[in-house]
N, C-alpha and C positions, 0 to 999 in steps of 0.2 A: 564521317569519322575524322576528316582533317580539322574539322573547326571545335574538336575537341579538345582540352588542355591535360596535361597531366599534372597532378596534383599529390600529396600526400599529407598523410593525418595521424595525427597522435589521441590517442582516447584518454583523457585525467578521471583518473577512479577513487572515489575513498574509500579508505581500508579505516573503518575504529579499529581494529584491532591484527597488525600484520601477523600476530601470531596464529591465532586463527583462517587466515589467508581468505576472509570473507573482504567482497568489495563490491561495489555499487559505483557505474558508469554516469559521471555526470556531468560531463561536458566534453568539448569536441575543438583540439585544436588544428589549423588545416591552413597548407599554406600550397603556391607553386612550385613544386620542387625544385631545388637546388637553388631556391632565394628566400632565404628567414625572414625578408624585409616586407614579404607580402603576408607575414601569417595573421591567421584569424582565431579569437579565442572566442568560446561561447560556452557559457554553465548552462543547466536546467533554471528552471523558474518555478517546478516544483520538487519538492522536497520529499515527498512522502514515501521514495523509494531508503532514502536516506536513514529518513526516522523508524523506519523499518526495521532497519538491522540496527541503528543508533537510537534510541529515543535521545538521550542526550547529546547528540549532536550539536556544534555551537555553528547553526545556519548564518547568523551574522557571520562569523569569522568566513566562511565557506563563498559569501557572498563577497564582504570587501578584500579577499583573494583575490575572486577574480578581477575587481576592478583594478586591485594594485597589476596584475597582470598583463590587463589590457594596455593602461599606462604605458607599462615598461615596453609592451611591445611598440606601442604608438614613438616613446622617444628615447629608447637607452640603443645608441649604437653598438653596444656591447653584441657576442655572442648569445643566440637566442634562446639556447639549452640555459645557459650560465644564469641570464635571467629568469627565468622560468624555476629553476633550482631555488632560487632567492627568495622569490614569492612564495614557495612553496612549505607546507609546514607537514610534518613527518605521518601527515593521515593522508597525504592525496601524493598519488604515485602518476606517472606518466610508460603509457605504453612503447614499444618499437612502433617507431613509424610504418605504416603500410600504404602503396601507390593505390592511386584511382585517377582516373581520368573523368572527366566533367568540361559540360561548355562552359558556365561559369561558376565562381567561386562561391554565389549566395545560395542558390540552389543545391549545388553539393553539401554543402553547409546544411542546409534544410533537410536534407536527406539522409546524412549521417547521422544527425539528431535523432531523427526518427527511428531506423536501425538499432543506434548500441545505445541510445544515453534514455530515449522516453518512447521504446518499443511498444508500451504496456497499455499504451492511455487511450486506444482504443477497444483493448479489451476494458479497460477499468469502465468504459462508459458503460458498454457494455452490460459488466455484472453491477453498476449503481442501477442501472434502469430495471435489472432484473430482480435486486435489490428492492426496488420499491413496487413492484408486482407483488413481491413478497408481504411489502409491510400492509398492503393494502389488503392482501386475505386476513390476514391479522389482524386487523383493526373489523374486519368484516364481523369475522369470528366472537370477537371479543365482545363486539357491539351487540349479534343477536342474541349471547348471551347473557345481557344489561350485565358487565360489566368493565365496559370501558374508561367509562365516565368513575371507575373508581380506584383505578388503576393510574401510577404515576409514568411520564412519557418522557420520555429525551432524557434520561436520568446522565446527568453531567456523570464520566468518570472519573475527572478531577477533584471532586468532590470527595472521592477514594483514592487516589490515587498520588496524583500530584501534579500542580499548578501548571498550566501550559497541557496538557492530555486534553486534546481535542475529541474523542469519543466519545459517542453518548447513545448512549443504548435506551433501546426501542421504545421500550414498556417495560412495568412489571409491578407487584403487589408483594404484598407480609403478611403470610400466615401463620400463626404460631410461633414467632422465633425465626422465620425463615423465611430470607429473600427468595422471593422468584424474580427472575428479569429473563426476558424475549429478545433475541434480537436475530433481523432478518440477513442471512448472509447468500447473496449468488452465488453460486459454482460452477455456473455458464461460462461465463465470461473470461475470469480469472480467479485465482486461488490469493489473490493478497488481502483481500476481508478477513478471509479465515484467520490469514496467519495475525491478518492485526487485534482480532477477535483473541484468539490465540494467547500469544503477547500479553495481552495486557486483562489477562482471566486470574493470574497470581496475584496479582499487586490490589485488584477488585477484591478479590475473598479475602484480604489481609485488610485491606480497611472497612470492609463490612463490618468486619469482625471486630475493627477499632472502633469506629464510629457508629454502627448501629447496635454492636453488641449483638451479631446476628448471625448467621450462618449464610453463604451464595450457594444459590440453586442457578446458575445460568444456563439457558436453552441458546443455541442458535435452530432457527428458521432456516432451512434449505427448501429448497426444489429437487423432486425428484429424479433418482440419476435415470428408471421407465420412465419410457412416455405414456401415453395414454394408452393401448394399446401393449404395455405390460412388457414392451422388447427393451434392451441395452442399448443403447449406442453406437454406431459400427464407428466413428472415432475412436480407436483405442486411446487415444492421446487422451480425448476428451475423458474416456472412465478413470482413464487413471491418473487424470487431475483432480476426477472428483474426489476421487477414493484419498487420492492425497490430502485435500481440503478437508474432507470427515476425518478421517484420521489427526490430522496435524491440531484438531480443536478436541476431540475426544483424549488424549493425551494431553490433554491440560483442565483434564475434570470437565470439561465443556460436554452437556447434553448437547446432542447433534436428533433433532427430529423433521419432518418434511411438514412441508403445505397440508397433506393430508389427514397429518392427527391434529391439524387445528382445532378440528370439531372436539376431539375428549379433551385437548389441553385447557381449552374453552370453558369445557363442562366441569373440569375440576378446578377451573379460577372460580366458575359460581360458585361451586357447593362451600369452597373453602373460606369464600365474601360472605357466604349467606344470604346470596339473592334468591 
C-alpha cells in the first residue's frame, strides 16, 4: 500500500445539448494531487458513443481540443483549470475532481479509460460477433431459398440519408412499391445497435420515399431472448436490456423478429421474387 500514490481525476463529457442534460464521457484528465504540473489529458479514439447521441457532431473540433489541451498543459504556466476553461467550447463540461490512489500514473490512466469514458467496447465486440452469427442465419436462410443472389446487400444509408452515415444495412429486396431491408442486430451483448438502428430508421423512410418513390419495410434480426430449451434468462439485467433493445426499435416502426422466423421471412422473399 505504501508504494501507492494518490492521484485525482476530472472526467470531460459532451453535452450537444445542456438543455436536455444528455452527456457522453470522453476523456479522462488525471493528475498527482495537489500538482497541476503533473496532469495528463486523454480523449477516446472512438467516437461512436458520441455520434450516438450527436450524429452531427464536429469530431475534428472534439479532436484538435484536445490537442490544443495537451499543449497548454505541456507549456502554459498559468492556472490549470484557467486553461483548460480556454480550450474548452461550451459542448464539453468538466467534472469535480475525485481521489484514487494508483502505483503509477499510465496505468491508472488505462484504467479509468476503461471504467467511465470506453466501458462498452467489450460488450460491443460482443453483440458485433453476435451480430454476425446472426447475419450468417440470414444469408443461410436466404440462400436455401434461391434468393440471395437477388437481393441487394450492404445497402449504403447515405445514399438515404446523408453523406458521412456510416450504416449499411444487411440486405433487402422491392416488391411491389415496397422496400424490404433485414438487418441483423445483437441483444447479447449490448443495446447500442438497436438504438443506432433505431436512430437512423426516420431519416431511411424519408429518403426511400425521396429517392425510390417507395414505401420502408425495415426488419431487424435478433436472437432469441429463450434459449433453446424454451426458459428466460435468470439475468434480470440481461431481459430487461433486451426488452429495452425490442422496444427502443419497435417505437420507431422498426419490425423486431428472431433467427427463428427466418425460415417464413425467407419463404415470402421467394414467393414475392417469383422463384
Amino acid at each position: 500500500m505504501s508504494d501507492r500514490q494518490q492521484f485525482e481525476f476530472f472526467l470531460v463529457r459532451y453535452v450537444p445539448d445542456p438543455v436536455k442534460d444528455e452527456f457522453v464521457n470522453i476523456g479522462v484528465l488525471l493528475r498527482d494531487a495537489g500538482h497541476p504540473e503533473t496532469a495528463e489529458l486523454r480523449f477516446t479514439k472512438d467516437w461512436g458513443r458520441v455520434r450516438c447521441v450527436d450524429p452531427d457532431a464536429d469530431v475534428a473540433m472534439l479532436e484538435a481540443t484536445e490537442a490544443e489541451m495537451q499543449r497548454r498543459l505541456r507549456e502554459d504556466s498559468g492556472p490549470l483549470m484557467k486553461a483548460i476553461e480556454d480550450s474548452f467550447s461550451h459542448q464539453l463540461q468538466m467534472t469535480q475532481p475525485k481521489a484514487c490512489l494508483a502505483e503509477n500514473r499510465a496505468a491508472e490512466m488505462d484504467q479509468l479509460m476503461r471504467l467511465y469514458v470506453e466501458p462498452r467496447r467489450e460488450k460491443m465486440r460482443q453483440a458485433l460477433s453476435g451480430r454476425q452469427a446472426i447475419v450468417r442465419q440470414m444469408r443461410t436462410q436466404f440462400e436455401h431459398a434461391h434468393v440471395w443472389e437477388l437481393m441487394r446487400k450492404r445497402i449504403a444509408a447515405a445514399d438515404y440519408t446523408r453523406p458521412g452515415d456510416t450504416l449499411k444495412i444487411d440486405c433487402g429486396y422491392k416488391p411491389n412499391g415496397v422496400i424490404r431491408m433485414f438487418h441483423a442486430v445483437s441483444l447479447e451483448g449490448d443495446v447500442e445497435l438497436a438504438k443506432v438502428l433505431a436512430f437512423s430508421a426516420p431519416a431511411l423512410r424519408t429518403g426511400m420515399s425521396r429517392v425510390e418513390n417507395a414505401e420502408l419495410e425495415l426488419t431487424a434480426i435478433v436472437e432469441p431472448l429463450r434459449n433453446s430449451n424454451g426458459e428466460l434468462p435468470t439475468d434480470a439485467d440481461a431481459a430487461a436490456q433486451y426488452r429495452f433493445g425490442v422496444e427502443t426499435m419497435e417505437a420507431q416502426q422498426i419490425r423486431v423478429l428472431t433467427v427463428n422466423d427466418l425460415e417464413r421471412v425467407a419463404d415470402t422473399a421467394r414467393r414475392e421474387l417469383r422463384v
